[in-house]
N, C-alpha and C positions, 0 to 999 in steps of 0.2 A: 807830172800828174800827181797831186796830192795822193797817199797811200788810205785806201776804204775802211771803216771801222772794225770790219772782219780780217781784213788784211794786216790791220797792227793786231789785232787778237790772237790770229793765229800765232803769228810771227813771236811773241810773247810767248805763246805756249811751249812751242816747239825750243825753244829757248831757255824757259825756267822749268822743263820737265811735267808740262800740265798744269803750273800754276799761273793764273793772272790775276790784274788789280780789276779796277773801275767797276763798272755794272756786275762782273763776272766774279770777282771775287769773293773766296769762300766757298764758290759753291761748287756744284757739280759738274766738269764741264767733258766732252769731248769734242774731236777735229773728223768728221765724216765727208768721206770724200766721194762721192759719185761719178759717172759718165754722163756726158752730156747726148741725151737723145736726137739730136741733129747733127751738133756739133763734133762728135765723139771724143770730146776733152774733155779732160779731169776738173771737178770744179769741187773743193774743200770748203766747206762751212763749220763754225764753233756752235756746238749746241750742248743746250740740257740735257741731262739724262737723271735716267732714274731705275734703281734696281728695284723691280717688283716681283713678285714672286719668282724669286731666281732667276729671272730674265733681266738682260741689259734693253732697256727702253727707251724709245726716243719719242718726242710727240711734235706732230707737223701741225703748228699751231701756228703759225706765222705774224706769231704775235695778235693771235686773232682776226687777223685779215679775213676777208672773203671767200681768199681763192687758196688753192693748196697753194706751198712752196715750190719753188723751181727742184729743188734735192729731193721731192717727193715724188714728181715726176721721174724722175730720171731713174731713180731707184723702182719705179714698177714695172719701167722698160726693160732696165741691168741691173735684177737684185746683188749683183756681187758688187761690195762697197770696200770700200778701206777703213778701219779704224783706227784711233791714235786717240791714248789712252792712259795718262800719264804718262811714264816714257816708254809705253809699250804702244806696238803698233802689231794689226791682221788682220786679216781679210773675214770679212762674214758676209751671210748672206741676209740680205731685209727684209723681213715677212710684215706684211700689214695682220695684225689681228682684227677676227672676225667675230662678228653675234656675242655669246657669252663670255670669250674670253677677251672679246674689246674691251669691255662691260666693265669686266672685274679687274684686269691690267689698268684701266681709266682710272677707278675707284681706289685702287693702292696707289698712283699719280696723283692723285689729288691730296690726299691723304699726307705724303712727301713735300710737297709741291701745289700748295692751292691754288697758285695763280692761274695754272690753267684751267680749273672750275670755271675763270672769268674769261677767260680768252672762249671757251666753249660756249659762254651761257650770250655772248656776244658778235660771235665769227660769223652765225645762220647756216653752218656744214658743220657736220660730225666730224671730229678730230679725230685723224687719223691717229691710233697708235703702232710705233711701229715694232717687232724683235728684231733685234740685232743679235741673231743664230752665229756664234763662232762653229765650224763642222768640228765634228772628231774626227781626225788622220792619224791612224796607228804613229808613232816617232818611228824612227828609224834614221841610223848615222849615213850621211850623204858623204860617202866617201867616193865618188867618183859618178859618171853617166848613166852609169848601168843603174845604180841607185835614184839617181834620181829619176829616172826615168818610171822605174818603178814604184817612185812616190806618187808621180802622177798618173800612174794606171791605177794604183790604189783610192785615191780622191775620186775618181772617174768614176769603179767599179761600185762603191759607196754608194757615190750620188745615184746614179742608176739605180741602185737595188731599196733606196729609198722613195724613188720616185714611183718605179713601178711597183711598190706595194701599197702606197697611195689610193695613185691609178685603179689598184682593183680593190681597195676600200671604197672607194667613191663609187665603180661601177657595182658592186653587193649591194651599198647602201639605196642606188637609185637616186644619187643626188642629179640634181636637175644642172648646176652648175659646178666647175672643177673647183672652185674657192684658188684664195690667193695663195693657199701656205701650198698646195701642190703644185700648182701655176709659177711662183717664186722658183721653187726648189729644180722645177723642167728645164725654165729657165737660164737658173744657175750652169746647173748643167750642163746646156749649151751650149754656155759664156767660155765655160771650160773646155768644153772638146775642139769648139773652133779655135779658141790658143793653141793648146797645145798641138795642134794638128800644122796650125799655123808655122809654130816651132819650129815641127819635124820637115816641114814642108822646106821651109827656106834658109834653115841652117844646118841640121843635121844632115838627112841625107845626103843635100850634096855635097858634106865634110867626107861620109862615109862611100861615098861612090868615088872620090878621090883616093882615100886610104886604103879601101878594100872596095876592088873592083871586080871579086868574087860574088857581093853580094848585088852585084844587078839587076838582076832576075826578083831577088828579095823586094830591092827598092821600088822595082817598078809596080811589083804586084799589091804591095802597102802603097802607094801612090793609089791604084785603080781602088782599092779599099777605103782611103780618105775620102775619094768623091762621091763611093758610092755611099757613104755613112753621113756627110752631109747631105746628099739630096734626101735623108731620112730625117738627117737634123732640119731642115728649112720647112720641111714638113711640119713637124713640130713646133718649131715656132710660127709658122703661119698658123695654126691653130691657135696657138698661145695669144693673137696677136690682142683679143680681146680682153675686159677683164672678167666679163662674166663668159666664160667658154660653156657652149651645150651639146658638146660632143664630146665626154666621158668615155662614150664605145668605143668611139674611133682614135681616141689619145691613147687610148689604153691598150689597142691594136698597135699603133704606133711605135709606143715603148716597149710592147713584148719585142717587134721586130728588130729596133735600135738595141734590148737588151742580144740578142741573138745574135746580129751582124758583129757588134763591139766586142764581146768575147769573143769570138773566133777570132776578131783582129788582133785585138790586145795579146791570146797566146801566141800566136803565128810572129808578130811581131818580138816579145820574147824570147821567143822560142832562136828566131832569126839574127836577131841583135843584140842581144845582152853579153854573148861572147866579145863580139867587138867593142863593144861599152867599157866594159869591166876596168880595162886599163886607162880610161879617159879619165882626165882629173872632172871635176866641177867646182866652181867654174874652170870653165877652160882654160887652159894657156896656150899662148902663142908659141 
C-alpha cells in the first residue's frame, strides 16, 4: 500500500529532527498525536502552529473544510495529547479557546499566518482555536518506584486542585455552562487517574503482594479504594459527557468529594508503600 502524504511527513520529521521539504517547508510545523474516540488508537497528524500570546496554538481548520477535523474530535473526547516538537516531545492537555480569548488568539493567527483569515472566511464554521497547555510538574530525580510513584501523585494532586477551584469560579460566577477549559482540564484528569490506577492495578500490586506479603491487607484495601474512586470518576465524566454541561452545582459537588476521597487515598497509600518502593529501581529490572 502506497505510504499517505502525512505518513511521508511525519516520517521526515521525526527524522531530520522537525525539519521537512515540500509544502511544509520553512515553516512552522508540529506532529499531534490524539486518541482515537471509538477506536482507542493513536492517530499523529503534521500540523501548523503558531505561538500567540505565549501560547503554543494550533487551528482546526481542515483546510477549510466544512466539517471539524477527525484530531479535533478526538481531542475534546481525550484532551491529553502528545506533542513532538522539534526534537522534543510531551504530553499536554488541548483546550479549545472561548468568547474573547478565541477572538484575540484568531486575531494574532492571522496576523502570523493569513491563510487562515481564508480558510475561516470560507469553511461556514468558526474555527476552532486550539491551546496546547504543557502542565507544570515540580522536576524531581526518578531514582527508583517510590519516586515515581510520587511524580504521579503530584500531577494528580495538581490537576485536582486546579480543577476544583475552577469548579467553584464557575459556581460564584453563576455561569450557566462549565466551558471547555474546565471540562478539558476534569477530563485530563480523569485520563490520568484511570492509568495510573490502571498501572497499579495490573502491575504493581501484584509485584508487591509477591515480594511483600505483609502488605495484604494494604493491597486489598487500596484495591476497595480504586473502585470506590472510580465510580466517582465515571461520575464525572458522565457529566462531562456533554460540551455544553448545565450542572456546575453538581460537578462541583463531585469534585469536592473526588478531592476528599483522593487524598485520603493517595496518603494511606504513601504512607503504606513508599517503604517497599524505595529500593525498586525504575524502570524495572528483571
Amino acid at each position: 500500500m502506497p505510504m499517505s502524504f502525512n505518513h511521508r511527513v511525519i516520517e521526515e520529521f521525526r527524522a531530520n529532527g522537525g525539519k521537512v521539504g515540500g509544502p511544509f517547508e520553512g515553516g512552522d510545523l508540529l506532529l499531534l498525536t490524539t486518541t482515537g474516540t471509538r477506536s482507542g488508537r493513536e492517530h499523529t497528524v503534521p500540523l501548523g502552529y503558531v505561538r500567540a500570546q505565549g501560547e503554543l496554538v494550533v487551528v482546526a481548520s481542515a483546510g477549510g473544510a466544512p466539517d471539524h477535523p477527525q484530531w479535533y474530535r478526538n481531542l475534546l473526547a481525550k484532551p491529553v495529547v502528545r506533542i513532538e516538537l522539534g526534537t522534543e516531545a510531551f504530553d499536554a492537555i488541548a483546550v479549545p479557546a472561548e468568547g474573547a480569548q478565541r477572538e484575540r488568539l484568531f486575531e494574532a493567527v492571522v496576523r502570523v499566518a493569513p491563510g487562515y483569515g481564508d480558510y475561516q472566511a470560507y469553511a461556514g464554521r468558526e474555527l476552532p482555536v486550539v491551546v496546547l497547555e504543557r502542565p507544570e510538574v515540580p522536576t524531581r530525580e526518578v531514582r527508583g518506584l517510590a519516586d515515581k510513584l510520587l511524580e504521579a501523585h503530584t500531577w494528580l494532586r495538581a490537576q485536582l486542585r486546579y480543577v476544583r477551584e475552577e469548579a467553584a469560579a464557575h459556581v460564584a460566577g453563576r455561569t450557566a455552562s462549565l466551558g471547555l477549559q474546565l471540562r478539558q482540564h476534569c477530563l485530563a484528569f480523569c485520563e490520568g487517574l484511570t492509568h495510573h490506577h490502571r498501572g497499579e492495578d495490573a502491575e504493581v500490586f501484584p509485584a508487591l503482594a509477591r515480594s511483600h506479603p505483609e502488605l495484604a491487607g494494604a493491597l486489598e484495601a487500596l484495591g476497595e479504594q480504586h473502585r470506590a474512586i472510580g465510580r466517582i470518576k465515571d461520575e464525572l465524566v458522565a457529566l462531562l459527557a456533554g460540551i455544553g454541561v448545565t450542572e456546575p452545582e453538581r460537578l462541583r459537588a463531585e469534585v469536592d468529594r473526588m478531592s476528599a476521597e483522593l487524598e485520603e487515598h493517595l496518603a494511606y497509600e504513601e504512607a503504606e508503600l513508599l517503604p517497599a518502593l524505595v529500593d525498586i529501581p525504575f524502570p524495572p529490572t528483571r
